[in-house]
N, C-alpha and C positions, 0 to 999 in steps of 0.2 A: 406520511413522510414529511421532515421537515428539509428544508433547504438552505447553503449559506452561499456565499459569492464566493468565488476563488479571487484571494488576492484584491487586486484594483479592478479585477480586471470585469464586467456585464455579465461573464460567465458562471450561472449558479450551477450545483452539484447538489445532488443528495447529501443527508448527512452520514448516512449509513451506502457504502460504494460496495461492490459487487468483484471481487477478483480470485482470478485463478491458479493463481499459483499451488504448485503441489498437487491440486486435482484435476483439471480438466486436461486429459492427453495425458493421464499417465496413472494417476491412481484412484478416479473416478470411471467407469464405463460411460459411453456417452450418453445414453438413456437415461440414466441419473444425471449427470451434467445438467443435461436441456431441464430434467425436474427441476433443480435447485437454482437454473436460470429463472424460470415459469415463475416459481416461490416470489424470488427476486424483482421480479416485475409486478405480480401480485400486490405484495409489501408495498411498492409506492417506490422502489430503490429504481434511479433510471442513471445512474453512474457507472461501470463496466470498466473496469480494471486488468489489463495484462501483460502482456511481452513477447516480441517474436521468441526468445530463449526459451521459457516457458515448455516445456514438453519437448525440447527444438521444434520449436515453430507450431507443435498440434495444437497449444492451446490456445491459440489465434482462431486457427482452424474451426476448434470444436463451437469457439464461443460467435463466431460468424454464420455457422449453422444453426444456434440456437438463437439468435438473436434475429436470422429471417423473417421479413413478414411485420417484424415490427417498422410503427414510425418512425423513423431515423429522425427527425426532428425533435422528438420527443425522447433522445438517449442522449447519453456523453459518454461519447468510448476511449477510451485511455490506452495508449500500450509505449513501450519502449525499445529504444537502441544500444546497445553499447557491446554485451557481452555474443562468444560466438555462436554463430547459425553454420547451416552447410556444413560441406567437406574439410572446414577446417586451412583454408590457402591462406597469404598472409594479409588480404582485404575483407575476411571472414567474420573480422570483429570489430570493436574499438570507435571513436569519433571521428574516425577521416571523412572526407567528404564524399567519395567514392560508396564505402559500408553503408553511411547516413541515407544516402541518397536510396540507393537500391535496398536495404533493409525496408525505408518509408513503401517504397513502391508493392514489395512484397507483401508486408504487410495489411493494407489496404488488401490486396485480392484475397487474402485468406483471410480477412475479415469479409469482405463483402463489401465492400463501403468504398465511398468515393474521398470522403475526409475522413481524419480522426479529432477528436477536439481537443484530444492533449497529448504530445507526442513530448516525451520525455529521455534525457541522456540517463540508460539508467548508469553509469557509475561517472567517476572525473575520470579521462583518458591523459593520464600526464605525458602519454607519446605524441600527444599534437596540439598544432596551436590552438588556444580556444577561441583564436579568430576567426578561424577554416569549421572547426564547428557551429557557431552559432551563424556564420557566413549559409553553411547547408542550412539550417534550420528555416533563415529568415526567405532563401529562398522557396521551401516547401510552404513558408505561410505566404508569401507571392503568388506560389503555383493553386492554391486554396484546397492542397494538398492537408494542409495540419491549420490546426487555428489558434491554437495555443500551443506555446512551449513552457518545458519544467525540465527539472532533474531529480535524480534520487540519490539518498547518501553524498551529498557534497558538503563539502566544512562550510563555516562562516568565510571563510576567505572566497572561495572558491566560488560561492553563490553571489558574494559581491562584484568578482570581479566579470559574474558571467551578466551581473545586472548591468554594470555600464555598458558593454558590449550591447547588451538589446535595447540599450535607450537609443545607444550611436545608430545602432541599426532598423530603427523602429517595429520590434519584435515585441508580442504580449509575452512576457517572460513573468509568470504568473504562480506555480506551486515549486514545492520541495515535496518529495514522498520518503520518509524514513522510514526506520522501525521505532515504535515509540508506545509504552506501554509503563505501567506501574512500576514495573521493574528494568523496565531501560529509557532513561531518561535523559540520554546524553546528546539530546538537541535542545534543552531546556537555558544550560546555561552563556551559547554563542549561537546558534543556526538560530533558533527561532527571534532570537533580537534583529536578527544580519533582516531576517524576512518579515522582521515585521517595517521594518527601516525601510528593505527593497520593494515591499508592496506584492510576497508572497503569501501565500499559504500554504499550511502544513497537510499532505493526503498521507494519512498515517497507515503504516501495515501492520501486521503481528498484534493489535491493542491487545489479545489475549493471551500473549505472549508464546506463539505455537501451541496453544491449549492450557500450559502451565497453571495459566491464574482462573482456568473452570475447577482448579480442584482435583481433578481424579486421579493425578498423577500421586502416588502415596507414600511417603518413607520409608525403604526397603520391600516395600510389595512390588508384585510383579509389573512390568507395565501391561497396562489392560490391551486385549487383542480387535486389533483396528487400530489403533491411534496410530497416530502418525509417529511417533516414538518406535515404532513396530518395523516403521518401512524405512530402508534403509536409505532412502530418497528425502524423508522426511526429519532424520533424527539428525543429523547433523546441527542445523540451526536449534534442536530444542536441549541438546546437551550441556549448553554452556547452564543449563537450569535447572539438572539434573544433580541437587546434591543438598545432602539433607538439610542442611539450614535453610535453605530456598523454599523446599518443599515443605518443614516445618512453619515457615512462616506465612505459606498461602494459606495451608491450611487453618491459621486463625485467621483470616478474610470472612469463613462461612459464618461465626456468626454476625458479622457486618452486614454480608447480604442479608441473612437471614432476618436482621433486624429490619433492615430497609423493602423487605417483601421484592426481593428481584433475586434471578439466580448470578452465580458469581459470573458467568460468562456477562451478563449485563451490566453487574457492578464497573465490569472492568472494561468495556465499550463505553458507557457512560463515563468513566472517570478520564479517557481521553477528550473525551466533545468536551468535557470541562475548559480545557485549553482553548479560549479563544481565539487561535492562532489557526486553530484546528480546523481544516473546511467540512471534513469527512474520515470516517476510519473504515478501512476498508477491510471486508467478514470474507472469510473462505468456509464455505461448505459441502460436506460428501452427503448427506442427506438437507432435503427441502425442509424440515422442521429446526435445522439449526439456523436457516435464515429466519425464518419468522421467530424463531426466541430473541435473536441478536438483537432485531430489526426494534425490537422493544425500548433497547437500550435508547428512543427518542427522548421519550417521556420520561424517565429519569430524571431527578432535580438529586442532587448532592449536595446538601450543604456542608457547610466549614466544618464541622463537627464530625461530618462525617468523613471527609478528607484528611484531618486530623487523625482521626484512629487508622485510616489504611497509613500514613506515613510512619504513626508508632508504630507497629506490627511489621511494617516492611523495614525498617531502620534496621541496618546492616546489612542489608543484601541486595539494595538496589544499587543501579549502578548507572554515575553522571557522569562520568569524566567525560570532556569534551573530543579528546583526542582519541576515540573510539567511534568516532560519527563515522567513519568509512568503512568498520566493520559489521554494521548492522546487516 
């Protein structure tokens, strides 16, 4: 495994991060779960990626059961705030200081854990001040509750103005987590300037674009049975990808890989670490063998030429526009 810094800030990450989204607590059993953690650890990944929302709240759960017994010294656990938990009352979601506070607390017990090392807003709450948010925050890095803070899907504005807030406040205010892949590229032309200015980094999700850019998805064929295309939990995010010039145009990728001797799922892991901006991309998997294929995606060298022809072959279906960052 290799390693980068996040940000300015002492704290290194895997390059390849470990998250749950979509499987742990809802379309993985846990047996497999704890497998594909194990993998995960194996590989050399000691990054851990989640969310109280997640499962609502089980895939905290599952991945504090799987993560037992390890050295906590020797991990970096991730998860976030924003969207709702519980019974749904009107403290249930969002950035208040109130949610913030007790979401942190929870959190931690269904992890297991006494800190997290990156606790993250995952979206912008435009119902509250973002002085009263990063106010909670700085207080959970006082309590040595959280050690680092981030957010996910914030514009360039948004991340600027949450940076002076944690200079005022002397808070490590350190990554951005999007969605960021071949085909969605709409942190390229403002977010990732705003963080490299502020002295973040990028913890990238989807690099394979909810599966899209491994290929199997086919023009007018069926979709294959498992994919997450399948589960009704899963297809929402991968629809917007769903349509034949998309799909026609991955499918000339394979012989790219196939030139470069890697599979397309690694082509397209690797063409995110490309991005120096980039600390880590974070892999989701329902079998252990799709971690160790990903995890590959280290050792990957891409040159120009070859970054070249995926830009030809994708030209006209990617998508930058900047005002689409809070959709991903």
């Amino acid at each position: 495994m290799k390693f980068r810094r996040l940000g300015r800030s002492g704290l290194s990450i895997s390059e390849i991060s470990y998250g749950n989204w979509l499987t742990h607590g809802s379309q993985v059993e846990e047996d497999q779960a704890h497998a594909c953690v194990k993998a995960a650890l194996e590989s050399g990944i000691t990054t851990f990626d989640t969310a109280d929302v997640y499962a609502n709240t089980a895939a905290e759960s599952v991945l504090g059961r799987a993560l037992k017994g390890e050295r906590r010294e020797s991990l970096e656990i991730l998860t976030k705030v924003y969207w709702p938990t519980g019974p749904g009352g009107p403290n249930d979601r969002g950035l208040g200081r109130k949610h913030v506070m007790e979401s942190a607390n929870a959190s931690l017990k269904r992890l297991q854990t006494d800190y997290v090392d990156l606790y993250q807003a995952h979206r912008f709450d435009y119902s509250v001040p973002l002085e009263e948010t990063m106010l909670a925050f700085a207080d959970l890095v006082r309590q040595g509750k959280v050690l680092y803070v981030g957010v996910s899907e914030w514009t360039a504005e948004q991340i600027t103005r949450g940076a002076a807030l944690a200079r005022e406040l002397q808070v490590p205010f350190v990554s951005h987590q999007p969605q960021y892949s071949m085909l969605w590229r709409v942190i390229e032309p403002q977010v990732v300037p705003a963080c490299e200015r502020e002295g973040l980094s990028q913890i990238v999700f989807s690099p394979v674009a909810q599966g899209i850019l491994t290929g199997k998805y086919l023009p007018g064929a069926d979709v294959p049975e498992g994919s997450r295309l399948a589960d009704a939990r899963g297809s929402q995010m991968i629809s917007r990808w769903m349509r034949d010039d998309v799909l026609n145009a991955v499918q000339q990728l394979k012989p790219i890989a196939e030139e470069a001797g890697v599979t397309m799922a690694q082509l397209a892991v690797a063409w995110v670490l490309k991005n120096p901006n980039v600390a880590s991309a974070i892999i989701g998997a329902s079998r252990p063998e799709q971690v160790l294929e990903n995890v590959k995606a280290i050792d990957i060298e891409l040159d120009d030429d070859v970054l070249k022809q995926i830009d030809t072959v994708l030209d006209g279906v990617i998508t930058d526009d900047p005002r689409l960052t809070a959709q991903g």
